[in-house]
VEXPALO-678266 format. One line per 2 residues: number of its first residue (from 0); their letters; for each residue y negated, z negated, x of C-alpha. Coordinates in Angstrom, 2 decimals. Example, Ala and Ser with C-alpha at 12.3 -4.5 7.8 and 13.67 -1.06 7.14 Angstrom:
<nodes>
0) as) 4.50:-7.80:12.30; 1.06:-7.14:13.67 $
</nodes>
This chain:
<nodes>
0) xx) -156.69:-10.22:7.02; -156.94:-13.45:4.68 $
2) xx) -156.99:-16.72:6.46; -156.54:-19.85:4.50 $
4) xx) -156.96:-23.68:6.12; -154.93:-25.67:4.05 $
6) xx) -155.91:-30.00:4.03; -152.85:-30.97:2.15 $
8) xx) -152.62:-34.28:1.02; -150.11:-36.45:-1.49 $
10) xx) -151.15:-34.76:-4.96; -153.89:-32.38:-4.05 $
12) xx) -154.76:-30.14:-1.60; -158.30:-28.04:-0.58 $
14) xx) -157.70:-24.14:-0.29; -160.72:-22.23:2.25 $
16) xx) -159.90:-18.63:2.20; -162.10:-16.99:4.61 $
18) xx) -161.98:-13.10:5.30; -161.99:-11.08:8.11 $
20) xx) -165.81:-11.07:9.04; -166.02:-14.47:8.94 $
22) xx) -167.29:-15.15:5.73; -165.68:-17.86:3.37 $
24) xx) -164.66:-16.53:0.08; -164.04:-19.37:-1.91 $
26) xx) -162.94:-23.28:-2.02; -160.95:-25.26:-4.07 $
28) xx) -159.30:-27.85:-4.95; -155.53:-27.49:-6.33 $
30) xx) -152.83:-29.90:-7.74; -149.72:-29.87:-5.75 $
32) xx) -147.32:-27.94:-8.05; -145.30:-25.02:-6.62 $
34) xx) -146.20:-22.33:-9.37; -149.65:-23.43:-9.18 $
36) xx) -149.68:-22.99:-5.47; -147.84:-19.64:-5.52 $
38) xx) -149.95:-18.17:-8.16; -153.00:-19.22:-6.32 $
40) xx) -152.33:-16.85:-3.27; -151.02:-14.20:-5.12 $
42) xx) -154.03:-14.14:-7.01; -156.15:-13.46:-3.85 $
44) xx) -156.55:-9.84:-2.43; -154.15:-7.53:-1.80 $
46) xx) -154.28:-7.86:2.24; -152.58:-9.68:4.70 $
48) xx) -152.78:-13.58:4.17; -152.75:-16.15:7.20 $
50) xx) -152.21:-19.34:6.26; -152.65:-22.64:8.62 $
52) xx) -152.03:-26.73:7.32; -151.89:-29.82:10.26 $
54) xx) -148.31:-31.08:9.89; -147.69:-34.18:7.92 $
56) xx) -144.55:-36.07:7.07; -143.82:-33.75:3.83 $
58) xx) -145.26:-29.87:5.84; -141.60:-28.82:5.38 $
60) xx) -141.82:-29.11:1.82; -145.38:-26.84:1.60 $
62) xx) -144.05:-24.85:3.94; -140.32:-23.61:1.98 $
64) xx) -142.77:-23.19:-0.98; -145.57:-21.27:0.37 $
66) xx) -143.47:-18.97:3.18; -142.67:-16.67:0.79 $
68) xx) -146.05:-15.59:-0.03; -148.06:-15.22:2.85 $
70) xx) -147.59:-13.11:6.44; -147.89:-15.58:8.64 $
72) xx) -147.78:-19.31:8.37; -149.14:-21.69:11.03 $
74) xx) -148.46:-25.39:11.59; -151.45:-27.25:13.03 $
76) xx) -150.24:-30.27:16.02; -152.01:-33.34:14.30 $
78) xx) -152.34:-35.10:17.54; -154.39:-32.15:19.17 $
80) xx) -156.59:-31.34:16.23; -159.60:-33.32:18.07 $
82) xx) -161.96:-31.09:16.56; -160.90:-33.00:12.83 $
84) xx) -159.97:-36.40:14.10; -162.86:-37.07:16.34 $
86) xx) -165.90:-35.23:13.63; -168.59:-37.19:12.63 $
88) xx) -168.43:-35.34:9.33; -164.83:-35.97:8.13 $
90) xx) -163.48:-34.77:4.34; -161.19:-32.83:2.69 $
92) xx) -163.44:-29.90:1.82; -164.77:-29.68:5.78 $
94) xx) -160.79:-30.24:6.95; -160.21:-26.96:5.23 $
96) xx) -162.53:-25.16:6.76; -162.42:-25.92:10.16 $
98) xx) -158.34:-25.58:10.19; -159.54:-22.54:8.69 $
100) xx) -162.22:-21.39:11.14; -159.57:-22.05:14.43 $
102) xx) -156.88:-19.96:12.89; -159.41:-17.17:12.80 $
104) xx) -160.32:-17.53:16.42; -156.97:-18.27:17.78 $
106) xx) -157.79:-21.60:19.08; -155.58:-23.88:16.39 $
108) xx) -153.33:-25.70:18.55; -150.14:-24.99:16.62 $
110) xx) -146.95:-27.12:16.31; -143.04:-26.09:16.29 $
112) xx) -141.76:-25.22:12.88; -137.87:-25.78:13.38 $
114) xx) -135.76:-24.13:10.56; -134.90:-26.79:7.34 $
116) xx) -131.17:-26.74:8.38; -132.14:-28.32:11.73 $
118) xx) -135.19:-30.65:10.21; -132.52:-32.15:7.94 $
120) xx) -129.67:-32.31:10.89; -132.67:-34.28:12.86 $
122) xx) -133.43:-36.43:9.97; -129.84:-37.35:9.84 $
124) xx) -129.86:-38.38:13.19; -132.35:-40.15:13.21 $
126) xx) -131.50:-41.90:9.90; -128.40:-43.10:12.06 $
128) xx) -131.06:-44.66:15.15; -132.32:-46.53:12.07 $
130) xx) -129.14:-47.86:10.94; -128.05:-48.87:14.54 $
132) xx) -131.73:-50.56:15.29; -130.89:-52.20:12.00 $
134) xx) -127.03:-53.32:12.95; -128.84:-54.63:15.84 $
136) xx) -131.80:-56.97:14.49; -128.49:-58.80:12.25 $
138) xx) -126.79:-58.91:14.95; -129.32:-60.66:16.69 $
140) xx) -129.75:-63.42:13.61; -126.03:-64.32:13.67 $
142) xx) -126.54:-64.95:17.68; -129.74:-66.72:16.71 $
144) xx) -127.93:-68.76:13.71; -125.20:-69.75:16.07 $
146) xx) -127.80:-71.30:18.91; -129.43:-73.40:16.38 $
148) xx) -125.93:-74.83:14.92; -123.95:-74.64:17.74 $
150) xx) -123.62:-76.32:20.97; -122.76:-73.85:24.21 $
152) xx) -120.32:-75.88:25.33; -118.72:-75.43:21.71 $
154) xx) -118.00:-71.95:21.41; -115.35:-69.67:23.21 $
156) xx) -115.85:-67.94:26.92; -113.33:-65.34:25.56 $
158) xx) -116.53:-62.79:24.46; -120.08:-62.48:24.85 $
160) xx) -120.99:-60.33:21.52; -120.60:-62.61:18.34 $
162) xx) -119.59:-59.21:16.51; -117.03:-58.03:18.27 $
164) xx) -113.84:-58.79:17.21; -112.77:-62.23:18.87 $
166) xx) -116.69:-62.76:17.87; -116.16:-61.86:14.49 $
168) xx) -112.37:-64.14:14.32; -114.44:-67.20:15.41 $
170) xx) -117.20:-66.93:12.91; -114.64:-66.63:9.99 $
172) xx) -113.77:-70.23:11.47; -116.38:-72.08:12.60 $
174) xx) -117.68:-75.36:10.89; -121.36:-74.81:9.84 $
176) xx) -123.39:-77.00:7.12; -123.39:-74.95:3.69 $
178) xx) -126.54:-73.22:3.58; -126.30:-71.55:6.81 $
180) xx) -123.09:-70.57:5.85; -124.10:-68.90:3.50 $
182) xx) -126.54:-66.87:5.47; -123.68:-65.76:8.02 $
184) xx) -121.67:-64.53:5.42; -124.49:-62.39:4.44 $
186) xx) -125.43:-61.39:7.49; -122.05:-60.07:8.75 $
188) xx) -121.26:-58.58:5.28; -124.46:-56.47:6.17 $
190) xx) -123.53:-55.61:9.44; -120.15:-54.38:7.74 $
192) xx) -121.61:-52.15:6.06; -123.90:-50.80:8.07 $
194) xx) -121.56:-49.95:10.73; -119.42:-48.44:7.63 $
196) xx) -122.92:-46.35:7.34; -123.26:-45.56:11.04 $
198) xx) -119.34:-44.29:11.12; -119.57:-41.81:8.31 $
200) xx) -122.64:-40.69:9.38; -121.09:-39.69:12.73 $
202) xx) -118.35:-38.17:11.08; -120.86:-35.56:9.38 $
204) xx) -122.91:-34.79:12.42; -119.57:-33.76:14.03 $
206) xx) -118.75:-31.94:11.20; -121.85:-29.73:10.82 $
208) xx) -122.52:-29.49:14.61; -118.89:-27.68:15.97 $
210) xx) -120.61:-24.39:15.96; -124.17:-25.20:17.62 $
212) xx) -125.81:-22.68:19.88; -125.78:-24.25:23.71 $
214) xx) -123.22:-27.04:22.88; -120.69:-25.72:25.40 $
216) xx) -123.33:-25.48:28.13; -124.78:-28.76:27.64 $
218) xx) -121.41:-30.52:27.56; -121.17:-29.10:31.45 $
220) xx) -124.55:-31.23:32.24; -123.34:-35.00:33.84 $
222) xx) -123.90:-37.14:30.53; -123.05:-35.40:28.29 $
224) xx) -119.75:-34.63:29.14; -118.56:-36.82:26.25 $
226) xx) -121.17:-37.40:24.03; -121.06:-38.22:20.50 $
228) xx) -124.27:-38.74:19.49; -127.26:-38.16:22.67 $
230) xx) -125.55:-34.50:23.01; -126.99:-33.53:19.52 $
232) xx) -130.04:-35.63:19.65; -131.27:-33.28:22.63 $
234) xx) -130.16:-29.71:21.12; -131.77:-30.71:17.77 $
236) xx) -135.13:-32.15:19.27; -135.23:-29.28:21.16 $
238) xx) -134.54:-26.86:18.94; -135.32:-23.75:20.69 $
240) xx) -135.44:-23.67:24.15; -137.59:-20.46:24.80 $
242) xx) -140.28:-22.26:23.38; -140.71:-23.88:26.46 $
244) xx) -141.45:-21.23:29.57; -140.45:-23.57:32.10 $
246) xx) -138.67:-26.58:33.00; -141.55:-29.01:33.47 $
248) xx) -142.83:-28.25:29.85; -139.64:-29.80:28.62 $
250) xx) -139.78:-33.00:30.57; -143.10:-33.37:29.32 $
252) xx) -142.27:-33.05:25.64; -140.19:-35.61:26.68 $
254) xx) -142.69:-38.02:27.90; -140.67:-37.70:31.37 $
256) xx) -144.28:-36.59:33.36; -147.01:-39.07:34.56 $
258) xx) -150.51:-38.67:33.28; -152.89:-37.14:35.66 $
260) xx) -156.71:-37.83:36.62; -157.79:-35.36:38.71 $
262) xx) -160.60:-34.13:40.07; -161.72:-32.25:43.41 $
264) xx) -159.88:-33.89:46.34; -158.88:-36.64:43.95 $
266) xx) -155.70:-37.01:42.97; -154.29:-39.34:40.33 $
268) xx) -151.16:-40.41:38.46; -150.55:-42.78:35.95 $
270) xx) -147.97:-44.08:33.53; -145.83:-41.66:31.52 $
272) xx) -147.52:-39.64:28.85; -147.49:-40.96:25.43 $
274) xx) -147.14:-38.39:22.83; -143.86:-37.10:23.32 $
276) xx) -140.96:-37.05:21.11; -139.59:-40.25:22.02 $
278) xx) -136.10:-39.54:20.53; -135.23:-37.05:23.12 $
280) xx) -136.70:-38.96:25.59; -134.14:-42.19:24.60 $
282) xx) -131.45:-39.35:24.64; -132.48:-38.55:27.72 $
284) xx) -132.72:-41.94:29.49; -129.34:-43.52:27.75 $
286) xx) -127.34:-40.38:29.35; -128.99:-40.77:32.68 $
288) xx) -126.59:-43.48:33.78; -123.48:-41.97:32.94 $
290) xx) -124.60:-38.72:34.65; -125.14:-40.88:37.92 $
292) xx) -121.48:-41.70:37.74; -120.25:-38.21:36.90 $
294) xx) -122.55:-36.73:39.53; -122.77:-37.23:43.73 $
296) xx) -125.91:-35.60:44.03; -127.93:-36.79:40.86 $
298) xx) -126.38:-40.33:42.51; -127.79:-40.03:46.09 $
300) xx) -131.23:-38.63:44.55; -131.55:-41.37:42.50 $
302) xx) -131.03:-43.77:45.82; -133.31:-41.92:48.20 $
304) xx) -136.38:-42.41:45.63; -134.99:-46.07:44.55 $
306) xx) -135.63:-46.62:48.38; -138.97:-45.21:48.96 $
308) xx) -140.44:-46.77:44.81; -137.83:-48.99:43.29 $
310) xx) -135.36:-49.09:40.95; -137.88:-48.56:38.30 $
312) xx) -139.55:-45.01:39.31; -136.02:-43.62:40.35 $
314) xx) -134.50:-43.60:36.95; -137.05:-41.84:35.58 $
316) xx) -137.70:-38.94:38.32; -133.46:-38.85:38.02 $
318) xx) -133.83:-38.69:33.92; -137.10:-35.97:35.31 $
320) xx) -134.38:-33.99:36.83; -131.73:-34.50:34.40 $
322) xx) -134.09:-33.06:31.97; -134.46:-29.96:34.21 $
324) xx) -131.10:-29.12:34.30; -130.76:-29.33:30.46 $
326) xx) -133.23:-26.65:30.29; -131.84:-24.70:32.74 $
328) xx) -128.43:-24.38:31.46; -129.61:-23.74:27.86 $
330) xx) -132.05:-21.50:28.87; -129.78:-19.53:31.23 $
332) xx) -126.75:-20.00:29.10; -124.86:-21.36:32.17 $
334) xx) -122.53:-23.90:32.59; -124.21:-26.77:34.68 $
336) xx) -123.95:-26.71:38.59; -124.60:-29.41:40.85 $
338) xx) -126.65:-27.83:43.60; -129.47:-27.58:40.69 $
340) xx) -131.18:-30.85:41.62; -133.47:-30.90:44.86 $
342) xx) -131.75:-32.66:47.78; -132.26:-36.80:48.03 $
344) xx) -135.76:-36.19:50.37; -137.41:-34.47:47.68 $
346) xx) -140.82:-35.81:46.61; -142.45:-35.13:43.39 $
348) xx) -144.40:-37.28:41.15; -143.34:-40.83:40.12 $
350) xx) -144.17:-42.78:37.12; -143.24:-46.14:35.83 $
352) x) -142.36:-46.59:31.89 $
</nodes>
C-alpha cells in the first residue's frame, strides 16, 4: 500500500508518497487545482493509496476532491500533532513526511470527518451564534449610548432591555443631541436586521433538520424538551455517537472533565480541559437550567453537590451528567429516563469553569 502525507496549505501543497517498506518514493510540490491533484494520484502505482492531511479550516474542500481517488483517507487532529508543532525542524517538505511516516505506523492521531451535509448544517449554526453574539455587542452600544445621554432617573421602569419592544417605543422618542442620534438610528436599524438574519436562519435549520437521526430521543432528555436551536447544536457537534465508546468520552469532547495530574499516590484535578468543542459545550450548559426545572432528580443532584462545593462546581457536574444522559439515549436509541443520573450523594470529580 501507498501512503501519502499531505501539508496542504492556501495555494500549494507538498505530496510524500512513501511505499510499503518504508521507503519514500518521491516529493513534490503541487498547485492546488483539482485536476492537477487528481491526476497526480492517479498517476502513482496501481496499488492501494492511503492518504493522511492535519485538518485546516478548508480539509473539507481537499477532502470532496481527493476521496474519490484514494482507499482510505485520514484526517490528522491539529491540536495532537505534537510531533509537527513542537519540531525543532519545522517546513513544508518535513510536514509531509512525518504526517506521512505516522500514517504508516498507525500512530497519526486522527480527527472526525463528519459528512459535508452535516459540516454545512454546523456551519449554519454556527453562522447564527455569530449573528446573535453580533445582535448582542449593538445591543450593548444602544444601552451604552443611552447611559452617556441619559439620566436614570429619566428613562421608564416599565423594561429593563432597551430592545425590547417598550425599549424600542421609547428610543423612537427620546430627545438626544443630533449626532448621537444618528448613531441610534444606525444601531437599531442593524439590530433589525440582524434579528431579520437570525429568524430566517432558524426557519431553515427547522426545515432541513425534521428528519434527523436521534431527534425524537433527545427531545425526551430535560432541556431539550423544547428546543429550537441547543437541540441541533448537540446532534450536529456530535455527529455520530458511536464514535465515542463511552459516556465520559463525550463529556470530555465537551470540555465537561477536569484536567488531571497524577502520579503514584498523587492525585490531582484542575480546571476544565481546554480543547473541546466549545459549541456543544455552550449547548450543553444553556440547557442545563431548564433541565433542572423539568427534572426532580437532576434538581436534588445539583443541590447535594451545590452543598458540599458551591454553586459553581454543581452546574457543571449537573451539565457532566446531563451530558451522560445525551449519550445514553442516542446511543441506546431510548427515550430518556430519570433514574439515569446517580442519586444526590454521588461523588465524582468537580471542576470549576
Amino acid at each position: 500500500m501507498l501512503t501519502i502525507g499531505v501539508d496542504f496549505s492556501k495555494r500549494t501543497s507538498v505530496y510524500s508518497v512513501w511505499d510499503a517498506t518504508g521507503h519514500r518514493l518521491q516529493r513534490c510540490k503541487l498547485d492546488n487545482e483539482p485536476q492537477v491533484m487528481r491526476q497526480f494520484v492517479q498517476a502513482l502505482p496501481a496499488e492501494p493509496i492511503q492518504l493522511a492531511m492535519e485538518a485546516t479550516r478548508n480539509w473539507g474542500l481537499y477532502y470532496e476532491t481527493v476521496r474519490g481517488s484514494v482507499d482510505h483517507f485520514y484526517l490528522a487532529h491539529p491540536v495532537k500533532m505534537k510531533a509537527i508543532t513542537q519540531s525543532e525542524t519545522k517546513n513544508d517538505q518535513h510536514d509531509a513526511d512525518l504526517i506521512a511516516r505516522l500514517t504508516q505506523s498507525g500512530f497519526l492521531p486522527t480527527a472526525h470527518i463528519s459528512s459535508l451535509g452535516t459540516r454545512q448544517l454546523r456551519s449554519l449554526r454556527r453562522f447564527r451564534t455569530f449573528c446573535v453574539h453580533e445582535r448582542t455587542a449593538v445591543r450593548n452600544q444602544v444601552q451604552t449610548l443611552i447611559d452617556r445621554n441619559v439620566w436614570p432617573a429619566q428613562r421608564p421602569t416599565s423594561f429593563k432591555n432597551p430592545c425590547s419592544r417598550r425599549g424600542l417605543a421609547w428610543l423612537t422618542t427620546v430627545s438626544l443631541p443630533e449626532r448621537e442620534r444618528f448613531i441610534l438610528t444606525q444601531c437599531l436599524a442593524t439590530y433589525a436586521h440582524v434579528t431579520h438574519q437570525i429568524t430566517a436562519m432558524e426557519r431553515e435549520v427547522e426545515r432541513q433538520a425534521v428528519d434527523l437521526p436521534g431527534i425524537a430521543y433527545l427531545r425526551t432528555v430535560p432541556g431539550f424538551h423544547k428546543s429550537r436551536v441547543h437541540l441541533y447544536t448537540v446532534l450536529w457537534e456530535i455527529d455520530d455517537i458511536q464514535r465515542f465508546h463511552k459516556a465520559r468520552n463525550l463529556a470530555h469532547y465537551a470540555g465537561l472533565i477536569p484536567r488531571e495530574h497524577s502520579s503514584g499516590d498523587t492525585h490531582r484535578t484542575g480546571r476544565l480541559v481546554k480543547q473541546a468543542n466549545k459549541h456543544l459545550r455552550t449547548a450543553l450548559l444553556e440547557s442545563v437550567f431548564g433541565a433542572m426545572l423539568a427534572d426532580r432528580s437532576l434538581r436534588a443532584y445539583y443541590q447535594s453537590v451545590k452543598d458540599r462545593r458551591g454553586s459553581g462546581p454543581a452546574i457543571i457536574a449537573t451539565t457532566r451528567q446531563l451530558s451522560y444522559a445525551v449519550y445514553h439515549v442516542l446511543k441506546d436509541q431510548t427515550a430518556y429516563r430519570a433514574q439515569s443520573f446517580p442519586p444526590a450523594t454521588a461523588s465524582g470529580p468537580l471542576a470549576e469553569e
